[in-house]
C-alpha positions in Angstrom: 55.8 108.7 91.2 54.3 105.1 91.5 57.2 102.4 92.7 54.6 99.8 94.0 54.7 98.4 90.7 58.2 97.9 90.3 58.8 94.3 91.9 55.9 93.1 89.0 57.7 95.2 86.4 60.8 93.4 87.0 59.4 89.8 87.0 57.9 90.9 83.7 60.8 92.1 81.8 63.0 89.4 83.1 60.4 86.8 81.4 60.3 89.5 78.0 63.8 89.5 78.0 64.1 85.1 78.6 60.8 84.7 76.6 63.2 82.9 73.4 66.1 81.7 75.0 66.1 78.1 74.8 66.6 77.3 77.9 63.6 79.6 79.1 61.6 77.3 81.4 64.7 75.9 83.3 65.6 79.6 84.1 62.0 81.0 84.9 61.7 77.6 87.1 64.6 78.5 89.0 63.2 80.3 92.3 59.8 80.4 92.6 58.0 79.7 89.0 54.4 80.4 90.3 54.8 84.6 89.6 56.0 83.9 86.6 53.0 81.4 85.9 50.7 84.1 87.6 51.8 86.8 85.4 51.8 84.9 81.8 48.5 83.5 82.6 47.2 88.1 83.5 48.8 88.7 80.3 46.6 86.0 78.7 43.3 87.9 80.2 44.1 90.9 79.5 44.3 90.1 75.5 41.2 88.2 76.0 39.5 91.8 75.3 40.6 92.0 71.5 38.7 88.3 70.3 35.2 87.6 70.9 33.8 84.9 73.7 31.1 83.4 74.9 28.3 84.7 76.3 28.2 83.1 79.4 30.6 82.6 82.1 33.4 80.0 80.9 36.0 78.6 83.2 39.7 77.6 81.1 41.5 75.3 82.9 45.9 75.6 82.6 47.6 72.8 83.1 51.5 74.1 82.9 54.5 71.5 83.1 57.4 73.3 85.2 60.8 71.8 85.3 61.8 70.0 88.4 58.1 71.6 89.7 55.9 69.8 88.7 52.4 71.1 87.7 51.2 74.4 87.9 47.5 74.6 87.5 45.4 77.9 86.8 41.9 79.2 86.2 41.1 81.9 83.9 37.0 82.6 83.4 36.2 84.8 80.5 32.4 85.8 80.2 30.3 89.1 79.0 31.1 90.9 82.2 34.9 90.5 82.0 37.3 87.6 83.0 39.3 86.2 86.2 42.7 84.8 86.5 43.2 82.9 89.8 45.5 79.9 91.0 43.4 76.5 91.2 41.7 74.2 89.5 38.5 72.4 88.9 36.9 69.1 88.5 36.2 67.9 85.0 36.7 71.7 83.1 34.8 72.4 80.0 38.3 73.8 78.3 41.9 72.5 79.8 44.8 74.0 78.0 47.9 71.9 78.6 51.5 73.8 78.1 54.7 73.3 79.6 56.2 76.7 80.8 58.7 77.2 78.0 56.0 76.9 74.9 53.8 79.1 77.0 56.1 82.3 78.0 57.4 81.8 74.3 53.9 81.9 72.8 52.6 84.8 75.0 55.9 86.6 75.6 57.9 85.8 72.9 58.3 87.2 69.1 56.0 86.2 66.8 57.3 82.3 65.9 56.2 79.6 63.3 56.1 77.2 66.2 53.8 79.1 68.6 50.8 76.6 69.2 53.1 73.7 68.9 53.5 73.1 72.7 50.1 72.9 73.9 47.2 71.0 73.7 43.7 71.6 74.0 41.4 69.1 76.1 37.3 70.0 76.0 35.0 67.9 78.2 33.9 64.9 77.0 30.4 64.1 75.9 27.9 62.6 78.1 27.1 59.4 76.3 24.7 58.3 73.0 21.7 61.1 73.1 19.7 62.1 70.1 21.3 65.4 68.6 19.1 68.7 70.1 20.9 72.0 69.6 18.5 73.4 72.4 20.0 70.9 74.6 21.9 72.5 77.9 24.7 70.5 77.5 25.2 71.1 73.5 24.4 75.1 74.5 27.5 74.9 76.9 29.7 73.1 75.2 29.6 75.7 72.2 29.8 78.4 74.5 32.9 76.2 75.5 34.2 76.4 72.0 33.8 80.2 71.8 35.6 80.2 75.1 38.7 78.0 74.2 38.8 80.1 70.8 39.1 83.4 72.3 41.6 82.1 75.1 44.2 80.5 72.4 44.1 83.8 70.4 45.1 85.5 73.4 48.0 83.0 74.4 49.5 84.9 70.9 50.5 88.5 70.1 47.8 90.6 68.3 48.2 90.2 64.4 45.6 92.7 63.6 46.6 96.7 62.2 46.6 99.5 64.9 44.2 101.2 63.5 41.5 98.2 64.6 43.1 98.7 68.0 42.6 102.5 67.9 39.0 101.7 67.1 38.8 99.3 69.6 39.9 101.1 72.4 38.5 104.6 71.6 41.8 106.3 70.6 41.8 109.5 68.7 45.0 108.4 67.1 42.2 107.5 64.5 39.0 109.1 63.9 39.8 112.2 65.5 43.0 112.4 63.9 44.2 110.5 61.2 47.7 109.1 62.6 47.7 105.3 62.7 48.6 104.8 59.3 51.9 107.0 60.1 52.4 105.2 62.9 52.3 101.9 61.6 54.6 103.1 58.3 57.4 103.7 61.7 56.6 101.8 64.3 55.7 98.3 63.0 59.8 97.7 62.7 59.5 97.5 67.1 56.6 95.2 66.7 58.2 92.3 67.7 60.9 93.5 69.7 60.7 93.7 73.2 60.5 97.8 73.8 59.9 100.6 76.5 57.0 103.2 75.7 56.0 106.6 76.6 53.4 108.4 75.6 53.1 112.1 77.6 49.2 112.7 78.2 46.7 109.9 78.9 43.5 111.6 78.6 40.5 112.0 80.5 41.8 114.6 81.9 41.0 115.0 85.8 39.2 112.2 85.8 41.1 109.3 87.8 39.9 106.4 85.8 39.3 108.1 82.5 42.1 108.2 79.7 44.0 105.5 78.4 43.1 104.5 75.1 46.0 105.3 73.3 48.0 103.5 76.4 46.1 100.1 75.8 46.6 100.6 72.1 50.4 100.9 72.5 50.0 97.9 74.9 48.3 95.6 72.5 50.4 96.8 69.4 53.7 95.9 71.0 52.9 92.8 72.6 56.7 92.6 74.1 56.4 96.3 75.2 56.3 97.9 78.7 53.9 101.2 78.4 54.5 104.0 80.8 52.0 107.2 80.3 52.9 110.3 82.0 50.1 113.3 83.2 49.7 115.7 85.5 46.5 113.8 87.0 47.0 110.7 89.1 46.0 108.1 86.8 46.8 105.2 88.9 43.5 103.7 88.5 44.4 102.9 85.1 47.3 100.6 86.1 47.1 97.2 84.9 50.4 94.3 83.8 52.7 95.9 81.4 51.0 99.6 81.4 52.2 102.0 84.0 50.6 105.1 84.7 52.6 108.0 86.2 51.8 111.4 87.7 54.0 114.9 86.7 54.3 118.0 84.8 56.0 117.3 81.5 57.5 121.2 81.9 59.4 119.9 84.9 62.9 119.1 83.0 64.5 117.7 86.3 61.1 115.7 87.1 61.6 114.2 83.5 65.4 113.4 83.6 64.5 111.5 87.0 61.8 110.2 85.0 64.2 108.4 82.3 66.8 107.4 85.2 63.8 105.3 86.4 61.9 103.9 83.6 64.3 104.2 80.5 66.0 104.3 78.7 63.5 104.4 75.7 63.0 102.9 72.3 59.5 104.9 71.5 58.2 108.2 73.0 55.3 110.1 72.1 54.3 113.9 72.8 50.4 113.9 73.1 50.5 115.9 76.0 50.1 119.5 76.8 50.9 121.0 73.1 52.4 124.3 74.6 55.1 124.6 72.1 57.4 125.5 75.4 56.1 122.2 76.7 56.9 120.4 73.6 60.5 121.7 73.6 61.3 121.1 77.3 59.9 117.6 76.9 62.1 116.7 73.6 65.5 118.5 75.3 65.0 116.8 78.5 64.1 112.9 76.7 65.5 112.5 73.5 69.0 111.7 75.3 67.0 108.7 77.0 65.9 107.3 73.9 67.4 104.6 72.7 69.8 104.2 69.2 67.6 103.2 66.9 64.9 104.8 68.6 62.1 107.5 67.8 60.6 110.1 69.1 57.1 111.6 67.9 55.5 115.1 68.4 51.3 115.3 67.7 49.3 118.0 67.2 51.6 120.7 65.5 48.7 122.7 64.8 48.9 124.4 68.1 52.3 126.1 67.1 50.7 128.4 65.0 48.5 129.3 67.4 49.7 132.5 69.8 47.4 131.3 72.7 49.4 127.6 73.3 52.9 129.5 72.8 53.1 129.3 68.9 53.2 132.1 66.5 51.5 132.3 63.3 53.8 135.2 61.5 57.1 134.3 62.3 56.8 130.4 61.2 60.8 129.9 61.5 61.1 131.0 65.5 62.6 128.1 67.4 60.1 129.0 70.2 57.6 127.4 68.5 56.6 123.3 67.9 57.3 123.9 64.3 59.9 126.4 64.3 62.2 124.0 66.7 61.4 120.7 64.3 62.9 123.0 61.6 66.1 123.7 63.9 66.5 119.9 63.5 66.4 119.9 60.0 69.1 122.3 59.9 71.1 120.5 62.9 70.4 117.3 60.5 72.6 119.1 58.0 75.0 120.5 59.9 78.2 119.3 58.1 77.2 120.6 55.1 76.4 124.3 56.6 78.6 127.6 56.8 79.7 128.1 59.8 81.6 131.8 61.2 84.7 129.9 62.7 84.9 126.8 64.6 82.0 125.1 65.0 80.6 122.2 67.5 77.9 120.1 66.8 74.8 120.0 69.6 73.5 116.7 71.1 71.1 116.9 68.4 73.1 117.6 65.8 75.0 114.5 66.0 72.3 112.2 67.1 68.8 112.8 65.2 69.2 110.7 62.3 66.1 111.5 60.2 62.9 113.6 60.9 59.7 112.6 58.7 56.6 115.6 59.0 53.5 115.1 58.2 49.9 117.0 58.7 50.7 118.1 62.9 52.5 115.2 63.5 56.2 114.2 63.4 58.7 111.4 63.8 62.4 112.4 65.0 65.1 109.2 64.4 67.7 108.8 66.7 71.1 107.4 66.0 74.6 108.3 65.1 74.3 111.6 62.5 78.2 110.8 61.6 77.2 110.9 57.5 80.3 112.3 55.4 79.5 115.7 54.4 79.7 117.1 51.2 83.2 117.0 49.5 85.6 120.0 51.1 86.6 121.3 47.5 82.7 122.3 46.8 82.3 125.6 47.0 80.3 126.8 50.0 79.6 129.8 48.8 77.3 130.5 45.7 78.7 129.5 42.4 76.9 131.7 40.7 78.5 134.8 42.0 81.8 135.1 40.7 80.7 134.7 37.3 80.3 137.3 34.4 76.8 138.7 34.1 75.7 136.9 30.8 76.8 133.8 32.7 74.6 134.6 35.3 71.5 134.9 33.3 72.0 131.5 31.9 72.8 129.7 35.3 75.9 128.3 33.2 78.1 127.4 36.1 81.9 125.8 34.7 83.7 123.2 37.0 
């Protein structure tokens, strides 16, 4: 299990969790502020991917105004063949983005706010001098590529706005296309949207293939713009490691690998089961997690399909045994209830029992709530057994039932 990455984790959930205080860029200044520059300014590159650029190599200057610091200056060059961040600056930049460190961490980091923009300001190079207007000209080429260039950059200083099925596409998720989930998704998730939350999603993809995988990852990174992502599979996917997305290696069967798992990276707000589909899988995973999820929380399941399906560990006769995917969902249903059930004797509620909240199924995939399941139950003086039993038979055969 990776712990190289923890130091930047850190440095980047202390400026998600200071991103709207407003005091931010005092605190953040305190120390050293040029990590916390460093890592705003990665953050800004990375989103860089979701808005188009120019089509040449464009160097953005940052100009960022740090309490009792001074300036911090930075470079980020977007392009066709990717983009750079580095610490620097040049002489007489095409683009100069001027922030002071508290507008910028709150317009990158921050929830989505009416003032984000309001503490910057754009500087473009200035024209030459008096020329006749030729749009072939190498200067006029340049400074639209320029324009493109300071466009794409100021979307990406904000948190994507766009649906997550556009990132699905975008990043070559099956979420979408292959399967039909996004919508779902975004009907539960988009409450988390804006809050700053801790992600897991069990299978990355690509399966043996070191740098293959990790669309649904960057999808999940993008969506939740506050979010740290962590992606569990039993391949080293390390390659795949960027700010904010954390890739780490293990068997999702392992139930003492996963509670070591949550003592390290959790607890969690969202965690999704795309991994191995093995109903016994499936059911290790949720027994060993779901107590690391957060209140308030949810936990998703994909691909029920495969518990009908004897060679993954389902069974397509019996469709109530708990062994199954399916079967165990519908456990929870009956946990859900629990209050309300007949019970031979004294009777004590599971973890489950008293902490799924709500479970929402649809085609092979599921959402499980997690909260305090403290509902009152039905009124004691209702009869538990059925009504209809004790009456005469005419009574019966009507379904007339007398209080």
């Amino acid at each position: 299990m990776p712990v190289h990455d923890r130091p930047q984790a850190q440095l980047i959930q202390r400026v998600l969790a200071l991103a709207d205080a407003p005091d931010a860029g005092v605190r953040l200044a305190a120390g050293n502020p040029e990590p916390v520059v460093a890592a705003t300014i990665a953050e800004v590159a990375g989103r860089t991917v979701l808005y188009p650029g120019p089509g040449s190599p464009v160097t953005v200057q940052f100009e960022v105004d740090v309490p009792g610091s001074g300036q911090i200056p930075y470079l980020l060059t977007v392009g066709p063949d990717g983009r750079q961040a580095r610490p620097g600056r040049v002489d007489d930049p095409w683009v100069c983005l001027r922030y002071d460190l508290s507008a910028l961490v709150r317009d990158v980091f921050g929830p989505s706010d009416p003032r984000a923009g309001a503490g910057h300001e754009v500087v473009m190079k200035d024209e030459p001098g008096p020329a006749e207007y030729k749009p072939d000209d190498p200067w006029m080429v340049q400074r639209d590529e320029a324009t493109r260039a300071a466009y794409q950059v100021l979307q990406a200083c904000g948190p994507y706005r766009g649906d997550l099925t556009a990132l699905a596409l975008r990043f070559g998720s099956d979420k979408w296309g292959g399967h039909w989930y996004t919508p779902h998704y975004e009907r539960h998730l988009d409450r988390y949207r804006d809050q700053p939350v801790t992600v897991l999603e069990i299978g990355i993809g690509g399966y043996h293939e070191a740098d293959a995988g990790g669309s649904s990852l960057r999808m999940w990174k993008h969506y939740f713009h506050r979010s740290m992502v962590y992606g569990l599979d039993v391949y080293d996917k390390s390659l795949l490691d960027e700010p904010r997305l954390t890739t780490i290696r293990g068997d999702q069967a392992d139930p003492a690998f996963l509670t070591d798992l949550a003592a390290r990276y959790g607890p969690f707000d969202i965690v999704v089961d795309d991994g191995s589909h093995v109903s016994s899988h499936v059911i290790t995973a949720f027994n060993a997690l779901f107590p690391h999820v957060s209140p308030g929380g949810t936990y998703v399941v994909e691909d029920l399909h495969t518990s009908y399906w004897p060679e993954w560990g389902g069974n397509g006769a019996d469709l109530a045994d708990p062994a199954t995917s399916v079967g165990f969902l519908k456990t929870l249903v009956d946990g859900l209830h629990h209050r309300d059930r007949l019970h031979d004797g004294p009777y004590e509620p599971s973890y489950t029992d008293r902490s799924v909240t709500g479970i929402h199924l649809y085609h092979n995939l599921a959402f499980i709530e997690k909260g305090r399941n403290a509902e009152q139950a039905n009124a004691a003086w209702r009869p538990r057994h059925d009504p209809m039993r004790d009456l005469p038979a005419p009574h019966r055969e009507y379904g007339e039932v007398r209080d």
